[in-house]
N, C-alpha and C positions, 0 to 999 in steps of 0.2 A: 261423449265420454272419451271414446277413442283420439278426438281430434285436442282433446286437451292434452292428452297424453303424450303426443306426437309435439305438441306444443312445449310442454314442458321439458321434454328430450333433447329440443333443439338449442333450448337456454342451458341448460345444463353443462357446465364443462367440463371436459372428458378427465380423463387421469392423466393423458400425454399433454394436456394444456396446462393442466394445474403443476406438474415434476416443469415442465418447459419454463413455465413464470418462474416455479422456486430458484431452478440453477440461475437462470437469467437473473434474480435477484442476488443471489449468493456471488454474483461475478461481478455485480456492480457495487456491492459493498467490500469483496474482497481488491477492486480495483481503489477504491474512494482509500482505505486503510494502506494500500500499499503507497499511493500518492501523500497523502500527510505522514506516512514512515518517510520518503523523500525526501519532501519538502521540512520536514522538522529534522533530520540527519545536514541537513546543506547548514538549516538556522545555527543546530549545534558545533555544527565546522567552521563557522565563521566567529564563532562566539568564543571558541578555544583558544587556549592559551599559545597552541603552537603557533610556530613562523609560518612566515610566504609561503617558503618551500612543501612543507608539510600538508598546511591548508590544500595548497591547492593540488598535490599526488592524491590527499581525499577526495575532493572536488571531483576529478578527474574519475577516480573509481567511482564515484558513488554517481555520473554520469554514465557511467563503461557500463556498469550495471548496476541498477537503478535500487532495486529490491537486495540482493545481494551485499552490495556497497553499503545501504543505509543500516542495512542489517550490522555488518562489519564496524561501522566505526561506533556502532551503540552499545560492542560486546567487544570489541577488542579499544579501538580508538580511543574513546573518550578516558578509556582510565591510564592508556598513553597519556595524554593528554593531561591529564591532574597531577604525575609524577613528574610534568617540566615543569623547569622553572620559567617564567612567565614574560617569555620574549616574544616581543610583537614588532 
């Protein structure tokens, strides 16, 4: 009986393994979301109405800082963007 007990103790995962998997998971999903924020902030800069010039100071920022940038041109940028008039 004892040695089953010791047995099962040893499969068991502790609490510092099971919090260690959560964040580990919470970091790879929070990275996986910041990456498609990215990459769909670059799609939507290219897609916009504005000039060269413009495009690519986005570009540019939303390389500078990756998460911040794509943030910026989704809440500020894009409704720049819809009030040009449509020069490419």
């Amino acid at each position: 009986m004892q040695t089953q007990l010791v047995h099962h103790m040893t499969l068991a995962a502790t609490s510092e393994e099971v919090a260690g998997a959560a964040v580990t998971l919470a970091f790879i999903l929070c990275s996986f979301a910041a990456i498609v924020l990215f990459i769909s902030a670059l799609i939507s800069i290219f897609r916009s109405r504005l000039t060269g010039g413009m495009k690519l100071v986005w570009i540019v920022f939303a390389f500078a800082a990756p998460f911040i940038g794509s943030l910026c041109w989704f809440v500020i940028g894009r409704k720049d963007a819809r009030r040009r008039p449509g020069l490419v």
